[in-house]
DODRENRO-199955 format. One record per residue: residue number from 1; residue in three letters; x, y, z of N, C-alpha, C in turn. Coordinates in pm, whole numbers, plus 32768, in hexadecimal, padded with zeros to 4 digits. Example, Ala and Ser with C-alpha at 12.3 -4.5 7.8 and 13.67 -1.06 7.14 Angstrom:
+-----+------+------+------+------+------+------+------+------+------+------+
:  nr : rest :  npx :  npy :  npz : capx : capy : capz :  cpx :  cpy :  cpz :
+-----+------+------+------+------+------+------+------+------+------+------+
:   1 :  ALA : 8527 : 7DC7 : 830C : 84CE : 7E3E : 830C : 8528 : 7EB6 : 830C :
:   2 :  SER : 8505 : 7F1F : 82C4 : 8557 : 7F96 : 82CA : 850A : 8003 : 8313 :
+-----+------+------+------+------+------+------+------+------+------+------+
This chain:
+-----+------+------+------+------+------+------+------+------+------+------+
:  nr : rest :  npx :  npy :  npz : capx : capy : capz :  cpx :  cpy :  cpz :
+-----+------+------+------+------+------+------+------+------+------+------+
:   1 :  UNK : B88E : DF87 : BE5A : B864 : DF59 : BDD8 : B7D9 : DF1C : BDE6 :
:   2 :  UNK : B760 : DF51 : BDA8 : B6EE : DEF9 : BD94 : B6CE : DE98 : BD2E :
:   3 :  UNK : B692 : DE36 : BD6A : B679 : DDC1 : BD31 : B63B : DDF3 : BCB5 :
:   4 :  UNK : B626 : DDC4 : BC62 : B5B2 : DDCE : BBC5 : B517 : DD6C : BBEE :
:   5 :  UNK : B496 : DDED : BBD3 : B426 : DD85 : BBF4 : B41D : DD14 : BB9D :
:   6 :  UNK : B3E7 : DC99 : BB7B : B3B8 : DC6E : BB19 : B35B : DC90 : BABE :
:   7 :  UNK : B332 : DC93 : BA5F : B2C4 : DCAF : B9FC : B276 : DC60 : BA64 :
:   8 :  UNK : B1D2 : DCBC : BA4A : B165 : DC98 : BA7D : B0FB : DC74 : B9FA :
:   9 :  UNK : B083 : DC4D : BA21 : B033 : DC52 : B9B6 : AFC3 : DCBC : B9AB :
:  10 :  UNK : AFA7 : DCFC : B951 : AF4D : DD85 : B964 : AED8 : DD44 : B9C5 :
:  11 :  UNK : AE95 : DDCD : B9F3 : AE31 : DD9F : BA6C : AD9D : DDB3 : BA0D :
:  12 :  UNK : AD46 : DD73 : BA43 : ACA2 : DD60 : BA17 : AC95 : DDFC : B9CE :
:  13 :  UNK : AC4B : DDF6 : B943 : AC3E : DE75 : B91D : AB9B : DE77 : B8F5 :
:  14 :  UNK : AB3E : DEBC : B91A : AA8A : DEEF : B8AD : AA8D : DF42 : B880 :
:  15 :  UNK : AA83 : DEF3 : B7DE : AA5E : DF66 : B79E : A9D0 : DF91 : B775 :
:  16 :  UNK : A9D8 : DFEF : B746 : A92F : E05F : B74E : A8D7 : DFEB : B72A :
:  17 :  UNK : A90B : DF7E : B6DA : A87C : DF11 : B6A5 : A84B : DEFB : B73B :
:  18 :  UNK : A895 : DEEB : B77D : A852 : DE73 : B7F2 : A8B3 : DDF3 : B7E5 :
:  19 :  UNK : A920 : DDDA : B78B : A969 : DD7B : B794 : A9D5 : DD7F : B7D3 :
:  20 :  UNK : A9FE : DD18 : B83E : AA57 : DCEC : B8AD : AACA : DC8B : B85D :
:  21 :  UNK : AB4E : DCF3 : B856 : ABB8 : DCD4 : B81B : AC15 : DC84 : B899 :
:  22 :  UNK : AC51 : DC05 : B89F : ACBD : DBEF : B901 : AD37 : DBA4 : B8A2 :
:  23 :  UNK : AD98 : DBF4 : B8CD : AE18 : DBD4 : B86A : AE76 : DB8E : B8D8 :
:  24 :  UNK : AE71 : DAFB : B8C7 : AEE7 : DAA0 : B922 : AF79 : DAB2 : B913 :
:  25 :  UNK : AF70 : DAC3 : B85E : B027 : DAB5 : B845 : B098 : DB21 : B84D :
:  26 :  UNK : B0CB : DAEF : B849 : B12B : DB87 : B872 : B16E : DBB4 : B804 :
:  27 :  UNK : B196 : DBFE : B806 : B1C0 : DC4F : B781 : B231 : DC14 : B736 :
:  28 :  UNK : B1F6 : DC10 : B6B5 : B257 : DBCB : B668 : B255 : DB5C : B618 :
:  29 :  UNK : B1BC : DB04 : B6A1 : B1B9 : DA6F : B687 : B15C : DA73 : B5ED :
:  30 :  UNK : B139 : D9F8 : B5D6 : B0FD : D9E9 : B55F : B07B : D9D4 : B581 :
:  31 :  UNK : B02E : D9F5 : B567 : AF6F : DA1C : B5BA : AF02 : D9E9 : B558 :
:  32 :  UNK : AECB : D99B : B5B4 : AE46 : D98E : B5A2 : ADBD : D989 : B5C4 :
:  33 :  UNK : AD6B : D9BD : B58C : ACDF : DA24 : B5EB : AC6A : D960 : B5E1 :
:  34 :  UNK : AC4F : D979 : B674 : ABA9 : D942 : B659 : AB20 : D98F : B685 :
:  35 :  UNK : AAE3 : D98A : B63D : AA7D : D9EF : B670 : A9FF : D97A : B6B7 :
:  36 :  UNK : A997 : D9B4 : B70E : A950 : D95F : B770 : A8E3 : D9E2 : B779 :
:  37 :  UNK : A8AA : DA10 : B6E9 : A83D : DA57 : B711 : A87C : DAFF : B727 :
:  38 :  UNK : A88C : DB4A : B776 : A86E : DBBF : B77F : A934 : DBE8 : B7C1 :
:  39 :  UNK : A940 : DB6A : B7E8 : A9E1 : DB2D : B847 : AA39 : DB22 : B7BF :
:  40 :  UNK : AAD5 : DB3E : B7A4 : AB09 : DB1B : B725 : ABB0 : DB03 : B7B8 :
:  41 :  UNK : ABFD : DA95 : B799 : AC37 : DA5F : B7E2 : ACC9 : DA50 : B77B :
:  42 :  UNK : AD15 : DAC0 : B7AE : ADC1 : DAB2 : B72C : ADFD : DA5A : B7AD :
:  43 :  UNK : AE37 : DA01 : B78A : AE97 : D9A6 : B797 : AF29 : D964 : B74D :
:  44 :  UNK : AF78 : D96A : B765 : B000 : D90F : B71D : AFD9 : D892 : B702 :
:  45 :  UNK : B00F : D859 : B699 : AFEB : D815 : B64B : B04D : D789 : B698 :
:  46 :  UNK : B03D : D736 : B698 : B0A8 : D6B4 : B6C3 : B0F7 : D6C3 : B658 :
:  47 :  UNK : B16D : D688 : B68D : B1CB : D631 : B63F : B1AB : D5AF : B5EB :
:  48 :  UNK : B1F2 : D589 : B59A : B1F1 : D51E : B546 : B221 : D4BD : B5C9 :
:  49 :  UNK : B279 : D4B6 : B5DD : B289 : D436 : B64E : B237 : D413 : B701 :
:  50 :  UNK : B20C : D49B : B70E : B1AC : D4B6 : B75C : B151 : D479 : B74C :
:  51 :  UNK : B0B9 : D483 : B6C6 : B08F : D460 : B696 : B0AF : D3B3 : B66A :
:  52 :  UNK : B107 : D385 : B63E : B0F5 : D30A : B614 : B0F3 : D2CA : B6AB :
:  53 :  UNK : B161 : D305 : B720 : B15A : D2D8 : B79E : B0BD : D2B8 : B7F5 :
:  54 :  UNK : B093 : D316 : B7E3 : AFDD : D314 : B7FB : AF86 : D29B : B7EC :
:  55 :  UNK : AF98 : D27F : B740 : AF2D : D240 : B6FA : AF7A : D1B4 : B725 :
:  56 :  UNK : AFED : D1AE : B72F : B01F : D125 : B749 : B009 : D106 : B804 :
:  57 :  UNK : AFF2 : D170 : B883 : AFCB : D172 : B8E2 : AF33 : D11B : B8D4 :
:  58 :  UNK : AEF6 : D18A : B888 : AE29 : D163 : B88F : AE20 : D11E : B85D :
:  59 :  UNK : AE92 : D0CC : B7D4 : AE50 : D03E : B7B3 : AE8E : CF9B : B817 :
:  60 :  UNK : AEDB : CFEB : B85A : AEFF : CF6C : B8B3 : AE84 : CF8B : B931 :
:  61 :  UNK : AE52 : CFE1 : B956 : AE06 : D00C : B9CB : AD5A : CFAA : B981 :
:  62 :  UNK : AD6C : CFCF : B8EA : ACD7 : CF79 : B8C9 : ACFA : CEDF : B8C8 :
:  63 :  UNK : AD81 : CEA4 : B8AE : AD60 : CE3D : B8D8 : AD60 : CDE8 : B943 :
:  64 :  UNK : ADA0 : CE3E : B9B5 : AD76 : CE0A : BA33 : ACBE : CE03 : BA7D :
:  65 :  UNK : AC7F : CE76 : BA14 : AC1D : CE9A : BA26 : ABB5 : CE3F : B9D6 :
:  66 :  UNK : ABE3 : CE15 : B964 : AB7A : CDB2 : B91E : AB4D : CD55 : B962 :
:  67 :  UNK : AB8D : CCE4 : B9A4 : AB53 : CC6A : B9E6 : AAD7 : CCAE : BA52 :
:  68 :  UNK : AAF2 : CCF5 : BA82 : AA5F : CD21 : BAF5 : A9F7 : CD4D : BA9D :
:  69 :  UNK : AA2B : CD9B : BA30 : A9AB : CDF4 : B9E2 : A974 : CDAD : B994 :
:  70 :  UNK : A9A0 : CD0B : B982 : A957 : CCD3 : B916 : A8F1 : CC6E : B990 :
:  71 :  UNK : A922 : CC54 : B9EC : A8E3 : CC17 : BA58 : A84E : CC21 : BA7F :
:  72 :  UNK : A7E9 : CBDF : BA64 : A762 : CC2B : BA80 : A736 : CC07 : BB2C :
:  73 :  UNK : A6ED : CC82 : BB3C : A69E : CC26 : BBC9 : A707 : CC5D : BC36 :
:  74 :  UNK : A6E1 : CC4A : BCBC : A6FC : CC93 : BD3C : A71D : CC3F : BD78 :
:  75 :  UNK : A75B : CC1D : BDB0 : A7AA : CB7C : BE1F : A7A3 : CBE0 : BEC1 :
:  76 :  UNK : A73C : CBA5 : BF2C : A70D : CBB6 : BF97 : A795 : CB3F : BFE9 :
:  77 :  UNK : A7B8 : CB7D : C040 : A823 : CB4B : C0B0 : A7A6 : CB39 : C12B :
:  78 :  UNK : A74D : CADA : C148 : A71E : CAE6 : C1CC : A74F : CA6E : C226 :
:  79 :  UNK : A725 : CA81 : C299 : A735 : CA26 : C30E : A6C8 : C9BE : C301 :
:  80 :  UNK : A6BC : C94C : C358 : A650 : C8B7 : C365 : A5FB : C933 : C39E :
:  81 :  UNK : A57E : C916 : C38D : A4E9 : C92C : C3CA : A4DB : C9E0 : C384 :
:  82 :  UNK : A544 : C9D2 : C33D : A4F0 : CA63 : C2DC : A499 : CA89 : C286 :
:  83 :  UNK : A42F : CA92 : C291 : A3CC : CA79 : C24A : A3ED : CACD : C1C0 :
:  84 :  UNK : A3D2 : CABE : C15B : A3F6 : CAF0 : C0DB : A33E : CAE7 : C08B :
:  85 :  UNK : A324 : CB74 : C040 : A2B1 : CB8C : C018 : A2B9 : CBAE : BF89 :
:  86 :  UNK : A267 : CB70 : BF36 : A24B : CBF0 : BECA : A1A7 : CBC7 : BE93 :
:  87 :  UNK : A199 : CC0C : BE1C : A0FF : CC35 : BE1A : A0CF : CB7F : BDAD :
:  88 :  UNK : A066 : CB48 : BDA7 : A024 : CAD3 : BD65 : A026 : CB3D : BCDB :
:  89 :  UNK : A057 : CAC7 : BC8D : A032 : CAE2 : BBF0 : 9FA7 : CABF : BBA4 :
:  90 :  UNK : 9F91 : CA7C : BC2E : 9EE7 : CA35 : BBF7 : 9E91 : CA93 : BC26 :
:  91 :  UNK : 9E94 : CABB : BCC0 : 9E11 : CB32 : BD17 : 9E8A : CB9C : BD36 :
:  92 :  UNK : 9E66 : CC20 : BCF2 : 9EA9 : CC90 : BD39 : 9E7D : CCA8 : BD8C :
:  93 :  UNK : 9E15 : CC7C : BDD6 : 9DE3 : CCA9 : BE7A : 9E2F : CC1F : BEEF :
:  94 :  UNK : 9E9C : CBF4 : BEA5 : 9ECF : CBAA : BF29 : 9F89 : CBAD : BF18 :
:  95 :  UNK : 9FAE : CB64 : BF7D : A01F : CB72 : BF89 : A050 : CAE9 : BF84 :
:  96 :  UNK : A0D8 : CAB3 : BF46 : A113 : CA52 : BF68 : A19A : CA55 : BFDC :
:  97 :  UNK : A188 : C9F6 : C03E : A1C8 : CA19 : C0BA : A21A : C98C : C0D1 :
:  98 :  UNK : A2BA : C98F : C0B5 : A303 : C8FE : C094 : A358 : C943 : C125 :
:  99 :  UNK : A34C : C8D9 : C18E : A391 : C8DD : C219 : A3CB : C85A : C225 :
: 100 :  UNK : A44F : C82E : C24D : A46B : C77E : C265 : A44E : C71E : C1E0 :
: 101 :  UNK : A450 : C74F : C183 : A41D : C6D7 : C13F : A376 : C6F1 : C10A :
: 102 :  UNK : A341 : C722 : C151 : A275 : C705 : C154 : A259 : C78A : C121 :
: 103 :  UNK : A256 : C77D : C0B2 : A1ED : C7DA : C05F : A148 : C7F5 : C07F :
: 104 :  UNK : A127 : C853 : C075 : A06C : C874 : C0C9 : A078 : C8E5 : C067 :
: 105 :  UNK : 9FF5 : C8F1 : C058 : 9FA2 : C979 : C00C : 9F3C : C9A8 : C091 :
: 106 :  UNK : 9F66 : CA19 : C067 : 9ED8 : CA87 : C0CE : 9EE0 : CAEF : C0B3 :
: 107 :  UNK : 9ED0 : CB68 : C11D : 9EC2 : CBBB : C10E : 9EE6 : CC48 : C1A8 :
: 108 :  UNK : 9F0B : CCB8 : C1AA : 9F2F : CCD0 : C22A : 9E9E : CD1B : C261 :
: 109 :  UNK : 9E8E : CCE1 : C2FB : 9E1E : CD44 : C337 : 9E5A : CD52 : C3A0 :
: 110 :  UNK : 9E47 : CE01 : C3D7 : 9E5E : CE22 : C440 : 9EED : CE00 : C46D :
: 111 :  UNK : 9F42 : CDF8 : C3F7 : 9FDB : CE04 : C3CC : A01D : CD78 : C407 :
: 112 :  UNK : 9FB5 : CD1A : C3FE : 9FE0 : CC7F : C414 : 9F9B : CC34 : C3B2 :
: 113 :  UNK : A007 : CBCC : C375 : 9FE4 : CB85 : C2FC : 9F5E : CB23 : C2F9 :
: 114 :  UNK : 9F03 : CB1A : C2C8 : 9EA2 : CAA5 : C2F9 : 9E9C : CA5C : C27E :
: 115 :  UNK : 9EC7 : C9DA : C283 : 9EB3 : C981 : C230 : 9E43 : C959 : C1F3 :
: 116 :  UNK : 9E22 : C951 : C164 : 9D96 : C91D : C138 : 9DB6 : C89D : C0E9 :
: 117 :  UNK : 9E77 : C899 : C0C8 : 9E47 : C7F0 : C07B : 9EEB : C7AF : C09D :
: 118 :  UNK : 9F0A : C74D : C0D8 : 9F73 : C73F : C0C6 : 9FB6 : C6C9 : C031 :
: 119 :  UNK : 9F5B : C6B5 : BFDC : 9F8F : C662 : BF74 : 9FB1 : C6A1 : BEFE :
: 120 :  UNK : A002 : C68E : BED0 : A02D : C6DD : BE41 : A07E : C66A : BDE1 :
+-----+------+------+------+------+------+------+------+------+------+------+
């Protein structure tokens, strides 16, 4: 006695336009096309409880996600004696360089920092 295959879903079809047909659902289901340009994409449609299952997934997923995304700014994890840099809002030709506590402005030569002011 042989088994019965399952329904498949038709395979990639072009037609003479130049348009790339791919049909996901399998026969029977209830279908719906998105097109992406020259690409047209048949798919089965979700369920009603499928669907409400989803939207109730991604809105618990946004609010685990809100507290970081409303968060501004980058939080640096360094070690003592790490020097931390970013650019003067006053001279774009220097650098502010906060190591231990002691803030300095300069600038890098010859890929070592040389100090020109340490007061700010």
């Amino acid at each position: 006695m042989s088994a019965k295959k399952p329904p498949t879903a038709a395979k990639p079809a072009r037609r003479d336009t130049g348009k790339f047909i791919m049909n996901t659902a399998l026969p029977g289901a209830v279908v719906s096309t998105i097109n992406f340009g020259a690409v047209s994409v048949k798919a089965a449609l979700p369920e009603v409880g499928e669907l409400r299952r989803n939207i109730t997934i991604g809105q618990a997923a946004m609010a685990r996600a809100m507290p970081k995304l409303m968060k501004s700014g980058v939080a640096f994890k360094t070690g003592v004696s790490t020097p931390l840099f970013r650019a003067d809002p006053e001279n774009p030709d220097y650098l502010i360089r906060e190591v231990n506590g002691r803030v300095s402005t300069g600038t890098f030569v010859n890929g070592k920092f040389k100090v020109v002011s340490t007061k700010r």
